[in-house]
C-alpha positions as CSV (number, residue, x, y, z in Angstrom):
1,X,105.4,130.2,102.6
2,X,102.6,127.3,102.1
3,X,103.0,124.8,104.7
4,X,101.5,122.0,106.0
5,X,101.7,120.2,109.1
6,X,100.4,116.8,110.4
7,X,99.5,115.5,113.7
8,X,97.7,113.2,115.5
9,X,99.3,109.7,114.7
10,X,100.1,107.0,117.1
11,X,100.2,103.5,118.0
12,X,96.9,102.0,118.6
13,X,95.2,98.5,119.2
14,X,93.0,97.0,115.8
15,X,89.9,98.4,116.2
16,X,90.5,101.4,118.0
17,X,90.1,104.9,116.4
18,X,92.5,108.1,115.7
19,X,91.8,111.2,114.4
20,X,94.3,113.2,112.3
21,X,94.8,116.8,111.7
22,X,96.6,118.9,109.0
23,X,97.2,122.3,109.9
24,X,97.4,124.9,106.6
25,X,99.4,128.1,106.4
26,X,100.3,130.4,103.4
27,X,97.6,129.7,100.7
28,X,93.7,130.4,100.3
29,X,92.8,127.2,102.6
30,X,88.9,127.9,101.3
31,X,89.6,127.3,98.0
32,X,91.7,124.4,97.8
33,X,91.0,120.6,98.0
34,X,92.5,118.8,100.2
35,X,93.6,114.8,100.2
36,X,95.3,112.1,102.6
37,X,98.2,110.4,101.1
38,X,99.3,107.1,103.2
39,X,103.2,105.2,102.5
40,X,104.0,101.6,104.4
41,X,107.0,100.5,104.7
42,X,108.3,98.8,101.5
43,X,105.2,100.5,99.4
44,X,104.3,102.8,97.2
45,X,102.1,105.9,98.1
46,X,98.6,105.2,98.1
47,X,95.4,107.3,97.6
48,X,93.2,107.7,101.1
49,X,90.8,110.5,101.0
50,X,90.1,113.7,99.6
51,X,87.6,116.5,100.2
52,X,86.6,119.4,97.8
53,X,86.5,123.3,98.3
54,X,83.0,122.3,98.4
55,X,82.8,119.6,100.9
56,X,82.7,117.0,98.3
57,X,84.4,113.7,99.4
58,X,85.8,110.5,98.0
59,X,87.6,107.8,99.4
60,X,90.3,104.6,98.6
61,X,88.0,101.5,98.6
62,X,90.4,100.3,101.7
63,X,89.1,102.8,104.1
64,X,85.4,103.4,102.8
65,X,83.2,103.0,105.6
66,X,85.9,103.3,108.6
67,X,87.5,106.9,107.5
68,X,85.9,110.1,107.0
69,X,87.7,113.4,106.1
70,X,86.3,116.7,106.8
71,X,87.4,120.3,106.8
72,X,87.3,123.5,109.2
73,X,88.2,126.4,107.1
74,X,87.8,128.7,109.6
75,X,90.8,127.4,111.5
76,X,92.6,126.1,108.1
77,X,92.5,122.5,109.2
78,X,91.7,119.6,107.6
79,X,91.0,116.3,109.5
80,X,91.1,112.2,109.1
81,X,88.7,110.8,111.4
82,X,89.9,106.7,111.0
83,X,87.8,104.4,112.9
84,X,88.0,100.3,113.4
85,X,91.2,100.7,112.5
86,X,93.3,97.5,111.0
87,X,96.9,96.9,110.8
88,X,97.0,97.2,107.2
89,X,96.3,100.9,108.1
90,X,99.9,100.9,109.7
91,X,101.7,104.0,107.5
92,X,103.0,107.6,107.8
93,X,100.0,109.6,106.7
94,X,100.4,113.0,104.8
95,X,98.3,115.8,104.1
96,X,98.3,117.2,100.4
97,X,96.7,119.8,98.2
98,X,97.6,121.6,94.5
99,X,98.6,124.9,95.7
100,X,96.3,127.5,93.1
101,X,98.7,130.1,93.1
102,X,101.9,128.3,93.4
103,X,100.6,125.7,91.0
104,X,102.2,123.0,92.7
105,X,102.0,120.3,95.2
106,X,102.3,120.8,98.7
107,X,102.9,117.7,101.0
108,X,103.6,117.6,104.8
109,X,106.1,116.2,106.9
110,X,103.7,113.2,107.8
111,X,102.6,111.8,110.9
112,X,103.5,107.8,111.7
113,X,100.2,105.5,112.4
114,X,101.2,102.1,114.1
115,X,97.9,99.3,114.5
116,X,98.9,96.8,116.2
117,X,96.6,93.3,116.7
């Protein structure tokens, strides 16, 4: 069974930094990219990071420069490292990937982020 599972959100001050996790089980971790999804209340989803098999990252123009996602394949875990955080970052985070052999999406539960000014 592929799963994902989140952690790591909070309520913080503007400004202040969080780091988010996504723990992997049931699929080739090594192999498949991995992306940050974020939803606010009364919004649609929207884009936040992804990183590559490879290491290769791109972010949403919103969070270039403050957030940086990286990878630990050897303990299937994918990370959000979000710095000078603003309250426009306020949203439940997922984790995401395209599951190779299920050929499907797999999303998380999600993890709440609250910035308050």
């Amino acid at each position: 069974q592929v799963q994902l599972v989140e952690s790591g959100g909070g309520l913080v001050q503007a400004g202040k930094s969080l780091r988010l996790s996504c723990a992997a089980s049931g699929l080739i971790f090594a192999i498949e990219p991995m992306a940050w999804y974020r939803q606010a209340p009364g919004s649609e989803s929207e884009f936040v990071a992804r990183i590559s098999s490879a290491g290769i990252t791109n972010y949403a123009d919103s969070v270039k420069g403050r957030f940086t996602i990286s990878r630990d394949n050897a303990k299937n875990t994918v990370y959000l490292q979000m710095n000078s955080l603003e309250p426009e970052d306020t949203a439940v985070y997922y984790c995401h990937t395209f599951s190779s052999a299920l050929a499907r999406d797999v999303w998380g539960q999600g993890t709440q982020v609250t910035v308050f000014s």
